[in-house]
N, C-alpha and C positions, 0 to 999 in steps of 0.2 A: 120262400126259402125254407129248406127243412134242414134242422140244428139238433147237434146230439151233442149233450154234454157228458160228461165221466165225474164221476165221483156221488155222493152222496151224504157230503156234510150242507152245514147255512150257506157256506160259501158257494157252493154249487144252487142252491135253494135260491142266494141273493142273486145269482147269475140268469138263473131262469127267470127272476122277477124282474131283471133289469130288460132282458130281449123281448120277455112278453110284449113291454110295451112299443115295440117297433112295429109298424105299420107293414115293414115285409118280411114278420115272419109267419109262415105258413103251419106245420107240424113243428115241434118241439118235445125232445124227447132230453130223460135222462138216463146212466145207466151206474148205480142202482138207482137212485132216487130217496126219496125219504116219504113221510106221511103229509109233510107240508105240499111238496115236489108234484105231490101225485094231485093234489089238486088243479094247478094249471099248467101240467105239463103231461107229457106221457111217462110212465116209470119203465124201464126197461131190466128184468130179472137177470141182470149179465154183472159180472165180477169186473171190477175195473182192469184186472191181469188177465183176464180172459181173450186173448187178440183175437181168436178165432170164433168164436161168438161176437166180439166188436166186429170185427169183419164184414158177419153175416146182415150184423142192424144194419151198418150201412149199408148195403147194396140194397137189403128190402127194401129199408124204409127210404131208398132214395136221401142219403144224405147229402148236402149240398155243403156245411161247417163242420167242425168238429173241434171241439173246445175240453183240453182235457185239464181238470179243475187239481188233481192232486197230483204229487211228486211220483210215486214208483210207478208206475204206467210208461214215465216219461224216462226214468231212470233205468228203465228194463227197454228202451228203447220203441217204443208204442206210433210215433212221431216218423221214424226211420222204416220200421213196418210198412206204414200204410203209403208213404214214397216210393217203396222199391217195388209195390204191388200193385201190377200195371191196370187191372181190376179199380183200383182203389187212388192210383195218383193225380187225379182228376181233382180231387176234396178237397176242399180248404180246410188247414189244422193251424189255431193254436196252442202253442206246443213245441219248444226246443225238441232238437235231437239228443241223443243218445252220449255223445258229448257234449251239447251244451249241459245236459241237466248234470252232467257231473260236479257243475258248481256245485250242485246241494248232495247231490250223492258224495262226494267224496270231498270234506274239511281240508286234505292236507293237497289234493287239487285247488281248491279253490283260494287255499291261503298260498301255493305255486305263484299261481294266477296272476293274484293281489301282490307280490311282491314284483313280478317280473315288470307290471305294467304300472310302478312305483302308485301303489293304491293304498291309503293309510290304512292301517291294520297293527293288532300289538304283534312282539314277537311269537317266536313258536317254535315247536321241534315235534318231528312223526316217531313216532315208536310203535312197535309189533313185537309177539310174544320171545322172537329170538334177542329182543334188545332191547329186557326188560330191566336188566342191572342198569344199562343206563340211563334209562328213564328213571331210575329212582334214583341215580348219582346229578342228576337231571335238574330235580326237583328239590335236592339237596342246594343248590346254587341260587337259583332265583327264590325271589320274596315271596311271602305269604301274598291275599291268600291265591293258589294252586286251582288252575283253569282248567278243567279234562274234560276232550268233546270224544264221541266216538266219531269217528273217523265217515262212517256211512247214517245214510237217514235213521233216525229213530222217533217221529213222529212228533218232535221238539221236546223230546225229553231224555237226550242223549248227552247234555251237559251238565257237569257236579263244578262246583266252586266251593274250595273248602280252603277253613283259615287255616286248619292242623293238619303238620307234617306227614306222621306220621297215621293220619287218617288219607290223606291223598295217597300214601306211599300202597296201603291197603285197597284204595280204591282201583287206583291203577294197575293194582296184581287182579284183582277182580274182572274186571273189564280185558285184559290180556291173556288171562289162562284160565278164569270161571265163566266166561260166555255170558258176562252181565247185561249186555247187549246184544247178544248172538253174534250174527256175522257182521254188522255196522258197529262193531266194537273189535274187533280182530286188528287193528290199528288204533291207536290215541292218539291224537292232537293236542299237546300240549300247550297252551298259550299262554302269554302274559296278560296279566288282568290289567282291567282299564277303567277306569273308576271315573264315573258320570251319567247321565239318563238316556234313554234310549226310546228308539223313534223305528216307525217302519218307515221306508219310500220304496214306491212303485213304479216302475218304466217299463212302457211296450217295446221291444223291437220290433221289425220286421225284415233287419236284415241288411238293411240298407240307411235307415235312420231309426230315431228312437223318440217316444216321446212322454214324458213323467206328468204323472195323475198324481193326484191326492197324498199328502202320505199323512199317517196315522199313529195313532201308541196304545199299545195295546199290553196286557198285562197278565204274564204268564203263570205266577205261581198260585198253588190255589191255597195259600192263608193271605190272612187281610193283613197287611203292613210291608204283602212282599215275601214271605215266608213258608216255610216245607216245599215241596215237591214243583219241581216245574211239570207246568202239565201244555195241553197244546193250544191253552188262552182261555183265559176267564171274561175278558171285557178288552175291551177299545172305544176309542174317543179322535176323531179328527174334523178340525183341525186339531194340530198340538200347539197348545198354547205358547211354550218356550221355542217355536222354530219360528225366530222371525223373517224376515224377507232377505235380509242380508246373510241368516245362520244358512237357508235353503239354499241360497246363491252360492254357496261354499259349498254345500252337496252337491249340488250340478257339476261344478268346475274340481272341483279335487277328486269325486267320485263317480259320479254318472258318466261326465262325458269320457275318463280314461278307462271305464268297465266297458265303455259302448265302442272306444276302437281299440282296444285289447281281443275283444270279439271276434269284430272283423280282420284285424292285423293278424289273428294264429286262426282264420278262417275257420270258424265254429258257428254252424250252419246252425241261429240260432233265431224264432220266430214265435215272440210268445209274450210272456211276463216274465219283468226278474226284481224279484222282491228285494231289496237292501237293507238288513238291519243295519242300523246306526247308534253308535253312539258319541253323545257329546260330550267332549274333557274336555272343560273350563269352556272354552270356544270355540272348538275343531272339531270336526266330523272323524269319525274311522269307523272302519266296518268291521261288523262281528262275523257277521254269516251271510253269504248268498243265499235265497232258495230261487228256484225256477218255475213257482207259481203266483198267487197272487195268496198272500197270509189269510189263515183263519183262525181269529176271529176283526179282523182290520179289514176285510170285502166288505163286511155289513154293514160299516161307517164310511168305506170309501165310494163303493157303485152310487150309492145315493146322493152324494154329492157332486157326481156328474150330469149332468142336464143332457149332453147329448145322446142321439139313438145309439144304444151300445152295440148293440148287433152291427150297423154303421161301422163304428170303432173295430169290431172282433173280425169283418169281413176284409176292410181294408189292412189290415195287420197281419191278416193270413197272404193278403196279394201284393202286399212292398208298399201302399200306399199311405202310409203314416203321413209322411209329411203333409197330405190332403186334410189332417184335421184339426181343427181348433178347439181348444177342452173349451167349454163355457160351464163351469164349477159354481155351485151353490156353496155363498160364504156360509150360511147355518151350522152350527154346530151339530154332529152326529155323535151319539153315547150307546154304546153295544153293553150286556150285562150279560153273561152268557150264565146260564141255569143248566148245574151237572146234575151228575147221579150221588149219592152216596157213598161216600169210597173209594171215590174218582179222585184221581188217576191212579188208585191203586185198583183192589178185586173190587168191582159193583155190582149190583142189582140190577136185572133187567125186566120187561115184564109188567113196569108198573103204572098204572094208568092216567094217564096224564087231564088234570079236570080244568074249565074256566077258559081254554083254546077260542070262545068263541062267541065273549062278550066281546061289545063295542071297547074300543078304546083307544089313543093317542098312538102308540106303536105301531110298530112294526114288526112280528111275530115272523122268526124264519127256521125252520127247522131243523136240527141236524142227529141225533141218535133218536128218531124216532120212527115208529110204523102202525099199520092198521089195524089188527085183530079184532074179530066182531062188532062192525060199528066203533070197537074204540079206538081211541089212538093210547099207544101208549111207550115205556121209552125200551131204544135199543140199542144205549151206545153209553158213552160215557160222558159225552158233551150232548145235550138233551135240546135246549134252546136258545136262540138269540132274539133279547129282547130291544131293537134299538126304534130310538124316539132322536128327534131334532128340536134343538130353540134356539135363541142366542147367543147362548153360550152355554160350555159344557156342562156346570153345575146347574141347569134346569132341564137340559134333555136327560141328567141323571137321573135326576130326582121323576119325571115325567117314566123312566125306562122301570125303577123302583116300585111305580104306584101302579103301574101294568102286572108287574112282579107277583103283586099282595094280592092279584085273580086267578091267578097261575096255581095248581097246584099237583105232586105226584110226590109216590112215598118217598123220604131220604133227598127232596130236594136240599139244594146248597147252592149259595153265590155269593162274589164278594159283593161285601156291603161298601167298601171304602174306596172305590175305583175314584181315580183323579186325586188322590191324598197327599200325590207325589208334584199337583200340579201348582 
C-alpha cells in the first residue's frame, strides 16, 4: 500500500514511525516532511495548502491512503477536494470534511455544537468588531478571571486568561479591531473559566461508529510552573495518572458517545480524529475545545502505546470499519519532553545546528522544526524535538527522556525541566 501523509511536525514523524512498522506498507511518503521523516520515509517538497501539487503526488505516486496530520488543510476543505475529484475519489483519506473541521476552525461553532447536543462545556457569548461595546459590558458581569479564545485556528495559541478587568477589556479591543490574531480573531469567544486539570482524549470516527485510544496530558506553556505564553506544547505524559477508570467512563458517556451522535444526527460527513480537551472540576469532565486532529505533542505518547498495525487501524477508519478493531494498548508509561528554539513561541532563531542526534540511547527521538543542510541537520521551526522514553511509570520515563536531553545539543536550546509537577 502506498501512504502519504501531510504535515511536517513529530506528530507526522510519530505517524510515519507507527506505519513503517506494518508488514503492508509499500512506499511511504510525507509532504513536507522533516530531517527525521526523511529518513524512513519519502519527503515530498509540497505545501500542506498546496491541493494542486497534493493532487499531482497522488496520482504519480499512486496513492492508495492519505492521512492529513494538521488542522488547516482540513479547514480549507482538503478532505471535500479530493471526494468531488473523480480523478482522486477512489483514495482512502483520513480526514473530516470541510464542516466537520469546523469544530476546531470555528470556537463559537463548536461551543453551537456543544450546547445543542447538551455536552458539558462552560458558558460563553461570540463577539465581532460591530459588538464590541458589548463584549466589554460583557465582561463587566461575569467573574474574574476573563476566558478570550479567537474564534478561528491560531496554532494553540489563540487563548488569553486574564485575572484584570481592565486588561481583558484591552485585549479584547485588540483582538477585534488591532488584528492580534488576523483573521481567526475577527470574532471572540468569550467563555467562562473552569478551574481544574486538564487531559487530552482521542477518538477515531469513521462515520458510522467510533472508537477512543489513549488519552494523554500534555503541557502547553512554555515557563516551568505553568506560566507566560501558551505555545503549541512543550511535553506530554500518558497514561494520565488522575483519570481513573470510573473518571474515563464519565468521558465516554457524558462526552464522547453524545459528540459521536451529535455528528451523525446534524449529518457531518466526518472520517478521521477528533481530539477532546478535557477538563476536570472536582469530578466532572467538560470540554474546552474540539480540534479535528490528533494533538501535538500527545501523538508521541499515544501512537506508542498502541500495539496494534496502525496502518491497519488508519485503513479501516478511512472504509467505515472501526468497529473490526480491538485496541490492544501498552500499560507503560510514555513521557514526551519537547526541545524548542530560543524565543519560542515568540521571534526564534533558525539555522542552528543540531549536535548528539545520533548517539545510542533509551529514547525515542522524533522530529519536528527541523531539516538538512550540508550533511547537517539543523533547526527550522520553533518546536525542534520530541524526546519520548517509557517505564513504569511516568516519573522514570521522565527522567530516562531528561538524560537523552543532556546529548542533544543546538544554539538557544530550552525545555521544561518540571513536566508532571502537576501530577
Amino acid at each position: 500500500m502506498n501512504v502519504l501523509i501531510i504535515g511536517s511536525g513529530a506528530r507526522e514523524h510519530a505517524f510515519c514511525s507507527k506505519i513503517k512498522e506494518s508488514k503492508n506498507i509499500n512506499n511511504l511518503y510525507v509532504a513536507p516532511g522533516n530531517a527525521g521523516t526523511a529518513k524512513i520515509a519519502n519527503n515530498l517538497d509540497i505545501s500542506v495548502s498546496d491541493f494542486k501539487q497534493i493532487k499531482e503526488a497522488l496520482l504519480t505516486k499512486k496513492i492508495n491512503l492519505l492521512i492529513v496530520g494538521p488542522e488547516i488543510p482540513l479547514i480549507d476543505g482538503l478532505a471535500d477536494f479530493i471526494k468531488r475529484d473523480p480523478a482522486l475519489n477512489s483514495i482512502l483519506v483520513v480526514g473530516p470534511s470541510k464542516t466537520g473541521a469546523m469544530l476546531e476552525g470555528s470556537k463559537d461553532f463548536s461551543k453551537e455544537f456543544m450546547f445543542k447536543h447538551k455536552i458539558p462545556t462552560a458558558s460563553y457569548k461570540t463577539f465581532d468588531a460591530s459588538s464590541l461595546e458589548e463584549g466589554l459590558d460583557y465582561l463587566e458581569k461575569i467573574p474574574s478571571p476573563y476566558v478570550l479564545k479567537a474564534d478561528g485556528p491560531a496554532a494553540g495559541k489563540g487563548v488569553l486568561i486574564l485575572k484584570d478587568l481592565s486588561k481583558a477589556k484591552e485585549e479584547l479591543s485588540n483582538m477585534l479591531t488591532k488584528n492580534k490574531f488576523g483573521e481567526s480573531g475577527h470574532k471572540v469567544v468569550i467563555e467562562g473559566f473552569l478551574e481544574g486539570i486538564e487531559l487530552s482524549c482521542f477518538v477515531l470516527l469513521d462515520g458510522k461508529s467510533y472508537l477512543t485510544l489513549p488519552s494523554a496530558k500534555d503541557y502547553k506553556r512554555i515557563g516551568e510552573g505553568d506560566t507566560g505564553l501558551n505555545t503549541g506544547g512543550m511535553g506530554s505524559i500518558s497514561p494520565v495518572p488522575f483519570a481513573s477508570k470510573e473518571f474515563l467512563s464519565k468521558i465516554e458517556e457524558k462526552i464522547i458517545k453524545p459528540s459521536f451522535r451529535g455528528i451523525i444526527k446534524d449529518k457531518i460527513d466526518y472520517v478521521g480524529f477528533l481530539f477532546i480537551g478535557i477538563i476536570k472540576v472536582k469530578d466532572e469532565p467538560f470540554v474546552i475545545e474540539y480540534n479535528v486532529r490528533m494533538g501535538d505533542p500527545e501523538t508521541q505518547v499515544v501512537l506508542p502505546r498502541i500495539k496494534n498495525d496502525f496502518l491497519d487501524i488508519m485503513v479501516k477508519t478511512a472504509s467505515g470499519q472501526l468497529s473490526n478493531i480491538n485496541l490492544d494498548i501498552d500499560e507503560n508509561s510514555y513521557a514526551n519532553v519537547v526541545l524548542v528554539a530560543g524565543g519560542y513561541p515568540e521571534k526564534y532563531q533558525k539555522g542552528k545546528e543540531i549536535k548528539g542526534l545520533n548517539r545510542d540511547c533509551e529514547s525515542l527521538i522524533l522530529h519536528a522544526g527541523t531539516k538538512k543542510e550540508a550533511n547537517k541537520i539543523v533547526t527550522s521551526g520553533g518546536r525542534v524535538l520530541s524526546v519520548i522514553s517509557k517505564s513504569t511509570e511516568f516519573k522514570s520515563a521522565l527522567k530516562k527522556s531528561y538524560k537523552t536531553i543532556e546529548s542533544i545539543d543546538f544554539e538557544g536550546k530550552y525545555y521544561r525541566k518540571d513536566l508532571g509537577f502537576d501530577l
